[in-house]
C-alpha positions as CSV (number, residue, x, y, z in Angstrom):
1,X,-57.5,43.2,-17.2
2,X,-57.0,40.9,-19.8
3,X,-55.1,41.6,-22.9
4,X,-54.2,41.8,-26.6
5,X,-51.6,42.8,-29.1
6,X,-51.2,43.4,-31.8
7,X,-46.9,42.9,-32.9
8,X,-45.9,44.4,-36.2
9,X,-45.7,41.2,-38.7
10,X,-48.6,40.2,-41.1
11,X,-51.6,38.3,-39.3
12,X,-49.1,37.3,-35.9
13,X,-51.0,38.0,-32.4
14,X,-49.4,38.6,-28.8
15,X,-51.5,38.9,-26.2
16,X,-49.5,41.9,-24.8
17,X,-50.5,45.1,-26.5
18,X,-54.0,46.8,-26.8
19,X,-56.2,46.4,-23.8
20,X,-59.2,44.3,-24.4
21,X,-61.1,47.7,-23.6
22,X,-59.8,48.8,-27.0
23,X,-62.3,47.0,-28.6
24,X,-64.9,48.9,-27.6
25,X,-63.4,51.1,-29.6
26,X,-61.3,54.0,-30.3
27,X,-61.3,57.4,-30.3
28,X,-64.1,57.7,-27.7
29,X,-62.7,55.3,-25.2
30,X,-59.5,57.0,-25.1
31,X,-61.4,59.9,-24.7
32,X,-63.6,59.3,-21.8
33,X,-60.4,57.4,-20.3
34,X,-58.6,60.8,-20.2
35,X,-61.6,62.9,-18.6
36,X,-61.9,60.0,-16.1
37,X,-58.1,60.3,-15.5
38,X,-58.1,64.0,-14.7
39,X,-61.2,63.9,-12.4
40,X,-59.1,61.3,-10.3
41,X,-57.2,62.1,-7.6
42,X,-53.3,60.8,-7.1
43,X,-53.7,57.6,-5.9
44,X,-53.1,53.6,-6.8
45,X,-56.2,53.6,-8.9
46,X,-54.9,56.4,-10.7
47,X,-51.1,54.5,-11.2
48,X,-53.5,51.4,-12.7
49,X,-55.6,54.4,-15.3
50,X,-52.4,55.9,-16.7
51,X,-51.2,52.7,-17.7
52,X,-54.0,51.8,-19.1
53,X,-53.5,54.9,-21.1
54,X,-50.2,54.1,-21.8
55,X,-51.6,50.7,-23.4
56,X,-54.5,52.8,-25.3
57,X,-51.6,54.5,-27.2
58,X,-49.0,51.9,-28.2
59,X,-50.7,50.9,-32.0
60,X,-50.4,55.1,-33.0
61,X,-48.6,57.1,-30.4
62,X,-46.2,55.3,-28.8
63,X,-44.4,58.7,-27.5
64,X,-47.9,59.4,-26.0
65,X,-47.9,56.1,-24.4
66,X,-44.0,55.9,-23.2
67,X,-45.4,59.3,-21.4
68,X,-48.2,57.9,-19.8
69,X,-46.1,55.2,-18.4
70,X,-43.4,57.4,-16.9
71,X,-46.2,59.3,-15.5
72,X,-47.9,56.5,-13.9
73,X,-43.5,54.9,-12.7
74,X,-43.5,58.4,-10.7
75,X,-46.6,58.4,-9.2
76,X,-46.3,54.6,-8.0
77,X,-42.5,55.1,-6.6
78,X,-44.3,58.5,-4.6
79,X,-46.8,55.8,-3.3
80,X,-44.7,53.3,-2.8
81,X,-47.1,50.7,-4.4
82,X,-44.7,48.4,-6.0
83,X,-47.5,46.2,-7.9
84,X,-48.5,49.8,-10.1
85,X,-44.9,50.4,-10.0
86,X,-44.4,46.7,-11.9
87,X,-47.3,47.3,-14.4
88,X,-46.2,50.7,-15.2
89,X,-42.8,49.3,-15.7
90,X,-44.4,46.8,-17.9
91,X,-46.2,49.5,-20.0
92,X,-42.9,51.9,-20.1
93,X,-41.3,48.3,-21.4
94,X,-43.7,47.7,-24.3
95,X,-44.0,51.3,-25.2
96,X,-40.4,51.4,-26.2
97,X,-40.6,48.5,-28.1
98,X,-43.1,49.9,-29.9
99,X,-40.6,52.7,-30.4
100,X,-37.8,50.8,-31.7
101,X,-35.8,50.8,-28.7
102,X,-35.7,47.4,-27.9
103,X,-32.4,47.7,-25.6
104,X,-34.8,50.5,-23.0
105,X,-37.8,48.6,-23.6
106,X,-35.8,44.9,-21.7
107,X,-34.4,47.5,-19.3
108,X,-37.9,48.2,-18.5
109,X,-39.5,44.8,-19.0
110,X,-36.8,43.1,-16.6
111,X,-37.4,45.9,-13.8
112,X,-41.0,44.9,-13.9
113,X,-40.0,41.3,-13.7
114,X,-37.7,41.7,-10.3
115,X,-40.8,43.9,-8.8
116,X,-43.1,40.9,-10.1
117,X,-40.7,38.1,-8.6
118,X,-40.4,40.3,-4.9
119,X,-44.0,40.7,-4.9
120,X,-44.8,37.0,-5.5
121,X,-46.8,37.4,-8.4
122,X,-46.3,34.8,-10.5
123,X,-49.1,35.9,-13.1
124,X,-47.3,39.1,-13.3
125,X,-43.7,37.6,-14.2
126,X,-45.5,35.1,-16.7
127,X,-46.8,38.4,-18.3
128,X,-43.2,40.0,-18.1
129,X,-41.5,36.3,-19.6
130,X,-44.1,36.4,-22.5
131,X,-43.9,40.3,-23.5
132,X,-39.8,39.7,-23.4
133,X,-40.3,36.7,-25.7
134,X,-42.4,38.9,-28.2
135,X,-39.5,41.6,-27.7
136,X,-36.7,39.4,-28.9
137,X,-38.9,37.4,-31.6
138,X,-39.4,41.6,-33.4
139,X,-35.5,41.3,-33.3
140,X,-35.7,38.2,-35.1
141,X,-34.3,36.5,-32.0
142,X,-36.1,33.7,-31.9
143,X,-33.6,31.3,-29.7
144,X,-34.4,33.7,-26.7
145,X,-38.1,34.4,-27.4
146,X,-38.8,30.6,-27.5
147,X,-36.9,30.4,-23.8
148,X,-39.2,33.3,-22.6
149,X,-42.7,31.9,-24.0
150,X,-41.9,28.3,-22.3
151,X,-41.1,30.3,-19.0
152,X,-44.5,32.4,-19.6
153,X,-46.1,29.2,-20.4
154,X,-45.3,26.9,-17.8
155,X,-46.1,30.1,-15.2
156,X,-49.0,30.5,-17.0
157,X,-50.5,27.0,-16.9
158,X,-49.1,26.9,-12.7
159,X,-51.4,29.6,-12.2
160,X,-54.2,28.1,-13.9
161,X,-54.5,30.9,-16.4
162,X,-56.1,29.7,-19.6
163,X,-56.1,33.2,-21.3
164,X,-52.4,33.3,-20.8
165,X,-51.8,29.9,-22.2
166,X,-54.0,30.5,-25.3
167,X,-51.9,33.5,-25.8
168,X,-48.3,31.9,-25.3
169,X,-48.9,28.8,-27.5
170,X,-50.1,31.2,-30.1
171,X,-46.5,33.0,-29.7
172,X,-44.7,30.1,-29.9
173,X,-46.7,28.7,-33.3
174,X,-45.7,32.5,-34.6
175,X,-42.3,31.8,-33.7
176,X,-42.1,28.7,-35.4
177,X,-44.2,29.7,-38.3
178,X,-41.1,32.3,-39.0
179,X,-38.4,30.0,-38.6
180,X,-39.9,28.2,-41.5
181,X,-41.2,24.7,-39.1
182,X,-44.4,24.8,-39.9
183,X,-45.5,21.5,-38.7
184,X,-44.0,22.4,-35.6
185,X,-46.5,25.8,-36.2
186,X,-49.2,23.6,-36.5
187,X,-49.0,22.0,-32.8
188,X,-48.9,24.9,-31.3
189,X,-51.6,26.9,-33.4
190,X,-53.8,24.1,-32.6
191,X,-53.4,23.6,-28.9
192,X,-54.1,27.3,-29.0
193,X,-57.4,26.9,-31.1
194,X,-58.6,23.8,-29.1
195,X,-58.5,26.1,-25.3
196,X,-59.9,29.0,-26.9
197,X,-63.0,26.7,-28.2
198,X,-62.8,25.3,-24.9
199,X,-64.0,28.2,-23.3
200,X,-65.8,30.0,-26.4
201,X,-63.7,32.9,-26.3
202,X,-64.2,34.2,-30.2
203,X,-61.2,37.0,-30.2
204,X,-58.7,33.5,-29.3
205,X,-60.2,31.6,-32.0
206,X,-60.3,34.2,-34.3
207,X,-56.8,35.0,-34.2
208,X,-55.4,31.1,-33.7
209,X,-57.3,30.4,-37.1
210,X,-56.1,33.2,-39.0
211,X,-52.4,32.5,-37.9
212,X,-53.1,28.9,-38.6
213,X,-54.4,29.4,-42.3
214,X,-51.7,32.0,-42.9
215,X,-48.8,29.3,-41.6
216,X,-50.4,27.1,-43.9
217,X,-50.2,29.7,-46.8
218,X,-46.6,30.3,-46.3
219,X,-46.0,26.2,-46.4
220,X,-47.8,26.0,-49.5
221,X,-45.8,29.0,-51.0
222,X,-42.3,26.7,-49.7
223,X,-44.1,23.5,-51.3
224,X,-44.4,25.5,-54.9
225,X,-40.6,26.7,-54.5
226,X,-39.5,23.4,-54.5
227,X,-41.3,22.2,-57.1
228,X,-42.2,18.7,-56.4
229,X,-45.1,17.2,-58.3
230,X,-45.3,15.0,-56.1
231,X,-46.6,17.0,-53.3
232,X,-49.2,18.7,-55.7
233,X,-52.0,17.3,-54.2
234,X,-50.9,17.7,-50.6
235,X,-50.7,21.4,-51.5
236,X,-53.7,21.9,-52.9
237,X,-55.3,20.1,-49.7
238,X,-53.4,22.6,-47.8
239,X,-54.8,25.8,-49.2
240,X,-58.2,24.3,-49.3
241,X,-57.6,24.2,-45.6
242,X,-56.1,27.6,-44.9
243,X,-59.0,29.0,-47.1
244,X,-61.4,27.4,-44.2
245,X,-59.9,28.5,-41.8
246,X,-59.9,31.8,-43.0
247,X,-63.5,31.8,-44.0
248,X,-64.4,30.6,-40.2
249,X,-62.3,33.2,-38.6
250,X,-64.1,35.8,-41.3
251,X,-67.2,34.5,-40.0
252,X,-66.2,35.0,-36.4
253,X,-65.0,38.4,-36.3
254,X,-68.2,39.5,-38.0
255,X,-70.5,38.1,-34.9
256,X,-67.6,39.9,-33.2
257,X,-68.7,43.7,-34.9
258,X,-65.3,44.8,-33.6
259,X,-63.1,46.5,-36.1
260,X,-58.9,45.0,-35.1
261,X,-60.4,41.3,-35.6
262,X,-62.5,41.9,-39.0
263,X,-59.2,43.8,-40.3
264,X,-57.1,41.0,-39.6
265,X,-59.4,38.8,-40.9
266,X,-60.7,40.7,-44.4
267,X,-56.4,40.8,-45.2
268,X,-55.9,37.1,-44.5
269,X,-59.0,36.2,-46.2
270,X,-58.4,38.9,-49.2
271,X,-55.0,37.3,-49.0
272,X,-55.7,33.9,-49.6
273,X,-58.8,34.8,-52.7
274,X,-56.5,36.8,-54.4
275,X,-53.3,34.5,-54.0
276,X,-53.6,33.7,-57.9
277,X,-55.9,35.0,-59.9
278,X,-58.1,38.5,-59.7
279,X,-60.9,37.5,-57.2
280,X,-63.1,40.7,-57.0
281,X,-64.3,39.6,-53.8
282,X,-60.9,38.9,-52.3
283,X,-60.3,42.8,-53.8
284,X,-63.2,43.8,-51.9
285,X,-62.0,42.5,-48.5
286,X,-58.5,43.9,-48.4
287,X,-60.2,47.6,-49.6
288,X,-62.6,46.7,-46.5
289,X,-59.5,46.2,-43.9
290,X,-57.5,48.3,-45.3
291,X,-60.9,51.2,-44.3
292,X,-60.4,49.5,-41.0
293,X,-56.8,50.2,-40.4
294,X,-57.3,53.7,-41.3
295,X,-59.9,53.8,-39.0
296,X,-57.8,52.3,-36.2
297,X,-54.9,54.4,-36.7
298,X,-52.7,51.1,-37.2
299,X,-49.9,52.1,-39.4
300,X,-48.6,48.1,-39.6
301,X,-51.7,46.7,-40.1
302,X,-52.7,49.7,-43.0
303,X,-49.3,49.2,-44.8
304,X,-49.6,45.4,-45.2
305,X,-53.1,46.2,-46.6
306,X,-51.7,48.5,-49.1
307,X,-49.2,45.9,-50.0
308,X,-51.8,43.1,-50.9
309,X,-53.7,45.4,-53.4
310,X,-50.4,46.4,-54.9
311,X,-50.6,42.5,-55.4
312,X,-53.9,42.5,-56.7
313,X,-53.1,44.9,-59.2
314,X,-50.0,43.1,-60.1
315,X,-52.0,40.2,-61.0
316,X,-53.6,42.7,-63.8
317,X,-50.4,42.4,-65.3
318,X,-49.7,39.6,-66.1
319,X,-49.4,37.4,-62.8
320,X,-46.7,37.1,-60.4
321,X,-44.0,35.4,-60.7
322,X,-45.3,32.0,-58.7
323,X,-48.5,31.6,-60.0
324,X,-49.7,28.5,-61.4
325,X,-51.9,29.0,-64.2
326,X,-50.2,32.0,-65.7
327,X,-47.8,31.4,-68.7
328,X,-46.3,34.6,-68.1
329,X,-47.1,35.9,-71.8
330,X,-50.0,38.7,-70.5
331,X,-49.9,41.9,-71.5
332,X,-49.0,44.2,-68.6
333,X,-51.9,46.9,-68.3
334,X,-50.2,50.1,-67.6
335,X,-53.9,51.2,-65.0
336,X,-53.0,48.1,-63.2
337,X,-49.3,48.4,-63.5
338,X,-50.0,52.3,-62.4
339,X,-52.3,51.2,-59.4
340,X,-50.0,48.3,-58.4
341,X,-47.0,50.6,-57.8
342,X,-49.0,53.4,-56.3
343,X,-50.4,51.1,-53.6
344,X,-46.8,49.8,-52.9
345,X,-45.2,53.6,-52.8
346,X,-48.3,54.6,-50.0
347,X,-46.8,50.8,-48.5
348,X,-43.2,51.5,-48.4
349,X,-43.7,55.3,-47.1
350,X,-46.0,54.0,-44.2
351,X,-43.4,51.3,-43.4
352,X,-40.6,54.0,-42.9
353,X,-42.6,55.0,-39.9
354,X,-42.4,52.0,-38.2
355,X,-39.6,51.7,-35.6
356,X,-39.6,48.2,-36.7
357,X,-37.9,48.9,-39.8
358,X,-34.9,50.2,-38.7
359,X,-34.0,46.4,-38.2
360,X,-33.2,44.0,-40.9
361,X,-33.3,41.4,-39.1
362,X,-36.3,42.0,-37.4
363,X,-39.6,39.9,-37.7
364,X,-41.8,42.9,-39.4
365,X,-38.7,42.9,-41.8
366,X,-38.6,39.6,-42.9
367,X,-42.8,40.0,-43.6
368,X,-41.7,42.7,-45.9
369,X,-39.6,40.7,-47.9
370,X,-42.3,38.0,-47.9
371,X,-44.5,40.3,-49.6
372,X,-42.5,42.3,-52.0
373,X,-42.3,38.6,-53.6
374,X,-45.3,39.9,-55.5
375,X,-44.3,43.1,-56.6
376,X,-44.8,44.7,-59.9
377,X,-41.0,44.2,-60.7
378,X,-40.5,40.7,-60.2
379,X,-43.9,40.5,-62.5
380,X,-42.0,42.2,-65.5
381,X,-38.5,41.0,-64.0
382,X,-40.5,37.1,-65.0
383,X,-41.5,38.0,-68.6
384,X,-38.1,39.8,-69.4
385,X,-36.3,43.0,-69.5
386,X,-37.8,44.0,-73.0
387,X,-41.1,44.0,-71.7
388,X,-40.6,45.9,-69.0
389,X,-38.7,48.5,-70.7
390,X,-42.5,49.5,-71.7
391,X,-44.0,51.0,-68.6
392,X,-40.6,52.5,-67.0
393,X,-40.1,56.2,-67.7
394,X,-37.3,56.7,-70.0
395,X,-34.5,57.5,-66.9
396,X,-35.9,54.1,-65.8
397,X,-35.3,52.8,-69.3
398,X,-32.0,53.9,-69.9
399,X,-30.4,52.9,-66.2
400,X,-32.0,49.2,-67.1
401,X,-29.8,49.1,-70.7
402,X,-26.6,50.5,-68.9
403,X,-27.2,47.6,-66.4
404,X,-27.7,45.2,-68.6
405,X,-24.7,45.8,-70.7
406,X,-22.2,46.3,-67.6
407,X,-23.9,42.8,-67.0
408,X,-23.1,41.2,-70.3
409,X,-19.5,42.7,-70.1
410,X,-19.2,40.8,-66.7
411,X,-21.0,38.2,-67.4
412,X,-23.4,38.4,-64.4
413,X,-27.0,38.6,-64.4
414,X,-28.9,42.7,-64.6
415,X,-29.5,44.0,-61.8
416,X,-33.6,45.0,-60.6
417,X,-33.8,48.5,-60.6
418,X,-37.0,49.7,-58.8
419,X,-38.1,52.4,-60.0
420,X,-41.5,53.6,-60.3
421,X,-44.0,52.8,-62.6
422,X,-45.9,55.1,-64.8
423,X,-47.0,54.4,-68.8
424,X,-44.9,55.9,-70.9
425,X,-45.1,56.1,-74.8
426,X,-45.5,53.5,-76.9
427,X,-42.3,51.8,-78.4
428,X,-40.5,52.3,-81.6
429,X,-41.7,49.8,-84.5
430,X,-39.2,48.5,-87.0
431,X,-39.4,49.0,-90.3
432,X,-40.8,45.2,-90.7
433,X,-43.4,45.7,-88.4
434,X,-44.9,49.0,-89.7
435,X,-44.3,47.1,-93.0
436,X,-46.7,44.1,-91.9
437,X,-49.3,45.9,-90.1
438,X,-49.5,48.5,-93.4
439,X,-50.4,46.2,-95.5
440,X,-52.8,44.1,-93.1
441,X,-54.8,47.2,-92.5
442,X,-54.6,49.8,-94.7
443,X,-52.6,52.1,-92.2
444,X,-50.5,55.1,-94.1
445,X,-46.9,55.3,-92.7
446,X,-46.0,58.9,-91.5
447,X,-42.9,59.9,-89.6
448,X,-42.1,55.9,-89.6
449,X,-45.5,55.6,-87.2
450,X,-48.9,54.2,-88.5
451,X,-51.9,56.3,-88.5
């Protein structure tokens, strides 16, 4: 059966985790996959339905789905079918990963590789190579994860399957895209996109063009770091580009009607609309994937989603901190400041569930850092302390001064304190300002406040 992933960075594809059944969808599949299971009797066809059960669980209940593959590693040894014993190992291997144990889940994946390389099957250990490589790129190993998608590739293409080597060269672009060699991204994203056309299959060109657009995105963010004028226009060509591609894959996933590639695409699309400036539209679509995640149970997917409309809102505020045509000089609206950091606490308590974030290094990690780039603090942290001092509660307030005095003492730059945002009251007027604004409109002082 023919598979897809979904690994727990923004927008990245591996073809190793949810069955292609999965997009049929949900709830009721898994379902009528567990009353088919327990009307089957104890043999290799029942090895092969427990891990596919195993597979069903992986995006929400990985301890479900480590169970169903130990289930389906005992029944296989008791038959002594070695292929059901390889799979299962396969499925135990990517279940822990899931988990966060990455050391179990190679035990597990390189068990299933020796049964694969006894066996023969050299489909089966170009499956085992590709779901290693994905295993050390979430560690943020990506020296070892290139050497397993090459093996995976080069098995893959000697056993003629195209699937597999749509999926690989869509790692490797990922892979790539992290590392920050995004031309190199670009090869491999494309050779990716052209097979997929090739043979029409819609899910592989959905997801090659959305990771495509978003390498794109995250070159153009590199290109406005370093500030060359220069390379202005070649920017601007760029994003035009990712937007297409996004709008394509958009398209696609809508002739689709099936809800994982329409959530990837609404948050890369929603992304890319509401990059720098408050595109109601671009609002609409993350609100729409972020229904979708919900929908699917997919706690990475749902989290990233709540972290783009925290950005959204941000923008109310005054912009972040990258954004072109912003001076920096908005008045931060406390509703948007309020909704901005409401959608980025739901964001960071969702992200404590992931295994995946018990590594700093890890891919999923380094995604978060990408994103909290356009967090309400660095918004306020841009237009100055003063101004944020406005919508921090008063503990908030006060830990900011101390900071910034220890600072001064040292001479070293304050500190970001993240704290929560919520309005608080308005500031203090001086005695000049209550004096100006009296006598501009009329306003009688009272307890040094104008009424």
């Amino acid at each position: 059966m023919k598979r897809l992933s979904l690994n727990l960075t923004a927008f990245l594809l591996f073809t190793i985790f949810i069955p292609m059944s999965a997009q049929k969808q949900g709830r009721a599949l898994l379902d009528s996959m567990l009353t088919s299971s327990r009307l089957q009797k104890e043999d290799t066809g029942h090895v092969m339905t427990l891990k596919d059960l195993s597979f069903q669980y992986l995006t929400f209940s990985p301890d479900s789905g480590k169970i169903y593959a130990e289930k389906a590693i005992e029944l296989a040894a008791r038959l002594n079918y070695k292929r059901g014993l390889a799979s299962a190992n396969n499925a135990l291997g990517l279940s822990e990963s899931a988990r966060g144990s990455y050391y179990l889940a190679e035990q597990s994946l390189q068990r299933s590789l020796l049964l694969h390389e006894q066996t023969g099957n050299k489909k089966g250990m170009a499956t085992n190579y590709r779901n290693l490589g994905v295993l050390y790129y979430e560690q943020g190993i990506y020296s070892n994860a290139l050497t397993n998608a090459r093996k995976a590739l080069k098995l893959f293409q000697q056993t003629k399957s195209w699937e597999g080597e749509c999926g690989v060269r869509n790692n490797i672009g990922i892979i790539f895209m992290d590392k920050g060699d995004y031309d190199s991204s670009f090869t491999w994203f494309a050779g990716s996109l052209e097979i997929a056309r090739l043979h029409n299959d819609k899910r592989g060109i959905v997801y090659a063009l959305n990771n495509y657009s978003r390498s794109l995105q995250k070159q153009c963010l590199q290109m406005k770091i370093a500030g060359n004028p220069k390379i202005l226009n070649l920017r601007t060509e760029k994003r035009a580009q990712a937007l297409q591609f996004a709008e394509e894959a958009m398209k696609l996933s809508e002739e689709l009607q099936e809800t994982f590639p329409i959530v990837l695409s609404c948050k890369n699309l929603g992304a890319i609309k509401t990059v720098n400036k408050r595109d109601e539209d671009g609002f609409a679509l993350i609100k729409r994937g972020l229904e979708g995640a919900k929908k699917l149970q997919n706690v990475s997917q749902e989290e990233q989603l709540q972290a783009l409309a925290g950005r959204y809102h941000a923008l109310g505020a005054g912009g972040p901190f990258f954004v072109d045509d912003l001076e920096g000089n908005v008045e931060p609206t406390a509703n948007d400041l309020n909704a901005a950091w409401g959608y980025y606490v739901n964001a960071q308590n969702l992200h404590a569930k992931l295994p995946a974030a018990l590594s700093k290094d890890s891919a999923y990690a380094k995604e978060i850092a990408f994103l909290e780039m356009r967090s309400p603090m660095a918004v306020l942290m841009k237009k100055g302390l003063r101004m944020a001092t406005r919508v921090l509660p008063n503990d908030g307030h006060q830990l900011h001064l101390e900071r910034e005095k220890a600072a001064e003492r040292s001479q070293q730059p304050p500190a970001q304190v993240a704290v929560p945002f919520k309005a608080a009251a308005a500031p203090e007027k001086t005695e000049k300002h209550l004096q100006l604004e009296e006598k501009s409109n009329g306003g009688v002082i009272k307890n040094n406040r104008v009424d």
